[in-house]
TIGU-524171 format. One line per field, with one value per residue (C-alpha): residue in three letters; chain; x, y, z. Coordinates in steps of 0.25 Angstrom, whole numbers, always signed. Each point is the difference from the previous one (the first is absolute). Example, Ala and Ser with C-alpha at 12.3 -4.5 7.8 and 13.67 -1.06 7.14 Angstrom:
2
type: (Ala, Ser);
mol: (A, A);
px: (+49, +6);
py: (-18, +14);
pz: (+31, -2);
This chain:
245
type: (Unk, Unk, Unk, Unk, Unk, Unk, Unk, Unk, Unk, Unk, Unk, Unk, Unk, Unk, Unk, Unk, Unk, Unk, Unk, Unk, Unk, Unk, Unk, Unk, Unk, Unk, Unk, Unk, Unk, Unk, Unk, Unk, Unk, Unk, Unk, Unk, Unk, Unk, Unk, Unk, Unk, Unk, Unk, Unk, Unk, Unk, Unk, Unk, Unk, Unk, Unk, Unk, Unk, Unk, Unk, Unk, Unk, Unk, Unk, Unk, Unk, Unk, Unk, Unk, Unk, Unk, Unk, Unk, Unk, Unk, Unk, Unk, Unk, Unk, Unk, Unk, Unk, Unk, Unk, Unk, Unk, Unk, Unk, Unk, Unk, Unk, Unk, Unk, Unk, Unk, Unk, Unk, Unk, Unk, Unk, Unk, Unk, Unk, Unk, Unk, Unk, Unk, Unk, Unk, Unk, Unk, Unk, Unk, Unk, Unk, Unk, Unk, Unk, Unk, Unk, Unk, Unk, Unk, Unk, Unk, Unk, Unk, Unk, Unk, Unk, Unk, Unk, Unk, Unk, Unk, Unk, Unk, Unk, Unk, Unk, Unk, Unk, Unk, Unk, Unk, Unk, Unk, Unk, Unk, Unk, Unk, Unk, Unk, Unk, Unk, Unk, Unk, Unk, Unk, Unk, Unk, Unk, Unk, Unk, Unk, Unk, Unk, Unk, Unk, Unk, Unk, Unk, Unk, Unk, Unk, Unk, Unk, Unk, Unk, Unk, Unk, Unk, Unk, Unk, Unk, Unk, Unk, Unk, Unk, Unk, Unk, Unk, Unk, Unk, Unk, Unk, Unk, Unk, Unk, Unk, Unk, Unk, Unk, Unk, Unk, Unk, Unk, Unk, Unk, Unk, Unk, Unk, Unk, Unk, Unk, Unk, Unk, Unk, Unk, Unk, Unk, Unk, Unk, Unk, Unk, Unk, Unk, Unk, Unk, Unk, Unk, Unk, Unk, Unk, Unk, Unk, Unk, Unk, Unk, Unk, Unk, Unk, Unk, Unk, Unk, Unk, Unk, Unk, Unk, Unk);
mol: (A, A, A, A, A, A, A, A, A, A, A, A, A, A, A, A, A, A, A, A, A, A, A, A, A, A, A, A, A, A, A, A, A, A, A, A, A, A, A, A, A, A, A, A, A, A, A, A, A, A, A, A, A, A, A, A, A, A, A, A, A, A, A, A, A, A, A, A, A, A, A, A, A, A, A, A, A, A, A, A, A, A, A, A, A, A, A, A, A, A, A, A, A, A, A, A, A, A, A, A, A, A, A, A, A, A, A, A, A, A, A, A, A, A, A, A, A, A, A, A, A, A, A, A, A, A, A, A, A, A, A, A, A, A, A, A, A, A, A, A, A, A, A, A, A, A, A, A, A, A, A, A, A, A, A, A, A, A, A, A, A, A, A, A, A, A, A, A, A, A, A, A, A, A, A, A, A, A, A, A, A, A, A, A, A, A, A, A, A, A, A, A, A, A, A, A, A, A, A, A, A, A, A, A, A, A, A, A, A, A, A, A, A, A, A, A, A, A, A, A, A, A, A, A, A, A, A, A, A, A, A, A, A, A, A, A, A, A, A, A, A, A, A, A, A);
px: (+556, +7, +1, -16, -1, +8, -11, -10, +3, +1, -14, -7, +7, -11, +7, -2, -11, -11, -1, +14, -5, -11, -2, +3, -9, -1, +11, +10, -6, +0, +14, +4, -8, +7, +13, -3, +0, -12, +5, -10, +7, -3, -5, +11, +6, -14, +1, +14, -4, -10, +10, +8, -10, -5, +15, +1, -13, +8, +9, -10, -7, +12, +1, -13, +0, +13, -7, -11, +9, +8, -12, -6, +16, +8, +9, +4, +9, +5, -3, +12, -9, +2, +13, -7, -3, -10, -11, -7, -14, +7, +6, -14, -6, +9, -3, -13, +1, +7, -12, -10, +10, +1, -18, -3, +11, -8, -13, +4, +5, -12, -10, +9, +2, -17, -1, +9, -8, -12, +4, +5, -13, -9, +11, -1, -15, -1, +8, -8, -12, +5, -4, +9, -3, -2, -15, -3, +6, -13, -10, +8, -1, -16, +1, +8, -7, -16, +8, +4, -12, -7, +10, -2, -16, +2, +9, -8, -11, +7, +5, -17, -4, +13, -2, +13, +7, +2, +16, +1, +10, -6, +9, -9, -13, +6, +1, -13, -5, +6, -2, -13, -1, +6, -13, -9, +9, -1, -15, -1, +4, -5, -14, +3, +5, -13, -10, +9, -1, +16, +10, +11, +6, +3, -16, -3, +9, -9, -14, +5, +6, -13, -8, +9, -3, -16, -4, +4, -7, -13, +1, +1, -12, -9, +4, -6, -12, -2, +1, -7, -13, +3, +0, +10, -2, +5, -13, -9, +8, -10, -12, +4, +4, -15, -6, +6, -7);
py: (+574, +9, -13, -2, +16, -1, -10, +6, +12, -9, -7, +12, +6, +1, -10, -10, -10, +1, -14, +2, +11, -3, +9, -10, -3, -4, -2, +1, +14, +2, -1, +7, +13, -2, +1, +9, -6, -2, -13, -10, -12, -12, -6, +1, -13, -5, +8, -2, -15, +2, +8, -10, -11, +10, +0, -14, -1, +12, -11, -12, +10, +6, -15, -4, +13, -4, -14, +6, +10, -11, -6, +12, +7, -14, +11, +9, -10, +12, +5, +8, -2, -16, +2, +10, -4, +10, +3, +13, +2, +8, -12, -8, +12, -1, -13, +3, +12, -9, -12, +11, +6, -14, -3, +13, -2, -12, +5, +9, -11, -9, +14, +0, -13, -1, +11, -6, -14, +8, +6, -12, -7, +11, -1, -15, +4, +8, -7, -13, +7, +10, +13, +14, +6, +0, +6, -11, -10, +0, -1, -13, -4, -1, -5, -12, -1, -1, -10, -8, -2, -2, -11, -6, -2, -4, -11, -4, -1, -10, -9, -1, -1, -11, -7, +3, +0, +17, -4, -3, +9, +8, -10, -11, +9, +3, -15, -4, +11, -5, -15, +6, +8, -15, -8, +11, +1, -13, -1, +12, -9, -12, +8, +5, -13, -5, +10, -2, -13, -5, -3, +3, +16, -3, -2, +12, +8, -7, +3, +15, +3, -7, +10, +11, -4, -1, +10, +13, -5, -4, +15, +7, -8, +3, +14, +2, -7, +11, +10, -6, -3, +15, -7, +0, -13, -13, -5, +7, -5, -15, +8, +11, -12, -9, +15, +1, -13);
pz: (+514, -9, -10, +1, -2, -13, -3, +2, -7, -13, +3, +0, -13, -11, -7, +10, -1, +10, +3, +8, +11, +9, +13, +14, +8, +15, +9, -12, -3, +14, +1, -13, +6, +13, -7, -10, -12, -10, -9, -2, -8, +8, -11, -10, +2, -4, -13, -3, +1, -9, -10, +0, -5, -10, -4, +0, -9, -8, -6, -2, -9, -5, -4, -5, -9, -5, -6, -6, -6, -7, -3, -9, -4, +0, -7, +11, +9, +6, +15, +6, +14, -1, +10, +8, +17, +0, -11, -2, -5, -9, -7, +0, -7, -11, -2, -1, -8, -11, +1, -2, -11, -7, +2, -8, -10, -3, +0, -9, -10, +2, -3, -13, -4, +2, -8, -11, +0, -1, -13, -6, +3, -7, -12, -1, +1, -12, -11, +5, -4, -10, +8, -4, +10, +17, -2, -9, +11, +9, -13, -3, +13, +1, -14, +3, +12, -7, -11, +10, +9, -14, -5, +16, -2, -14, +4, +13, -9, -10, +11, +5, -14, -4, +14, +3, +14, +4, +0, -13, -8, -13, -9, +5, -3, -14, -3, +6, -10, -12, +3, -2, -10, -8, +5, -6, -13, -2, +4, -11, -11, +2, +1, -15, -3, +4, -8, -13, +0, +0, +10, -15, +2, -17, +0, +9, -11, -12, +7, +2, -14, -5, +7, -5, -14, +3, +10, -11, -11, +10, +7, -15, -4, +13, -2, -15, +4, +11, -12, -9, +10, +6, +14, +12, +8, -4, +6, -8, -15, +0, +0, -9, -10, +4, -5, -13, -5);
């Protein structure tokens, strides 16, 4: 009796847990009246079972923590609590404390590393685009933007206009244009070819410098008979001339 009163003094200290006293009841309690004495612990065998588990439990997540720590701190190999029997929650918050230590370390990195790329990009920006300055940086922007959606249509409208498939690269679209351009060139010249009346570039050159040597002569003429007749129009020189006869 005087052992389970030593007990029982410790169970009801304010630093006991309240799950280990529990009032008795019926002929136990009945007992304990009759003799005096007010324990009620028949069910600590119960919870130091269950302590024990938890124990148990202690080291398997004592364990677990140890494997995720090597995985995020393969650095820190030590753990003075390896050759431990019995492991604290003290020793698990540590381990903790250092995971949660090492996440926001990182974060930290990542917050400035992102910041850093950030920078890089809008600097890679402006000397792409020659801007001095951040305030011109968004003005670019939209103007490289209404650029490119105008560049986008004009080349959507080629490949419709060209018959080309949507997939085509500009390069092909430059080509088709050119080839192009050569058929109407050529087109062009044999037109003129055509209207002077040679297929001979030497006699083009000939019918042109002909022309030079006429066409001054013809010009100071019709002028002067403009004068001389006191009129304006070519049209009206024939009956000015009829008029004078």
């Amino acid at each position: 009796l005087k052992v389970l009163s030593r007990i029982d003094s410790i169970l009801r200290s304010p630093r006991a847990p309240p799950l280990i006293f529990r009032p008795s009841k019926g002929p136990v309690q009945n007992y304990i009246k009759e003799n005096g004495q007010g324990c009620g612990f028949e069910h600590l065998p119960l919870t130091i079972g269950m302590w024990a588990d938890q124990l148990i439990a202690l080291k398997d997540l004592h364990r677990s923590l140890r494997k995720l720590s090597l995985e995020l701190l393969p650095w820190n190999t030590k753990d003075p609590q390896d050759n431990r029997e019995s492991i604290r929650v003290e020793d698990l918050q540590l381990i903790v404390d250092a995971i949660l230590e090492e996440l926001e370390h990182k974060e930290k990195n990542s917050q400035t590393q992102s910041l850093q790329t950030l920078s890089a990009i809008v600097s890679h920006f402006q000397k792409l685009f020659d801007v001095n300055s951040l305030n011109g940086v968004y003005p670019r922007m939209n103007e490289v933007y209404t650029k490119l959606g105008e560049m986008t249509n004009a080349m959507r409208n080629l490949h419709e206009l060209l018959e080309l498939d949507s997939s085509a690269p500009p390069t092909v679209v430059v080509d088709t244009v050119g080839k192009l351009c050569d058929i109407i060139n050529k087109n062009v010249t044999e037109q003129v070819q055509q209207l002077l009346g040679t297929r001979d570039i030497h006699s083009i050159i000939n019918k042109l410098e002909e022309h030079e040597c006429f066409f001054p002569p013809f010009q100071a003429l019709i002028q002067d008979l403009l004068r001389l007749l006191e009129i304006s129009n070519v049209d009206d020189i024939l009956p000015a001339v009829q008029n004078l006869k």
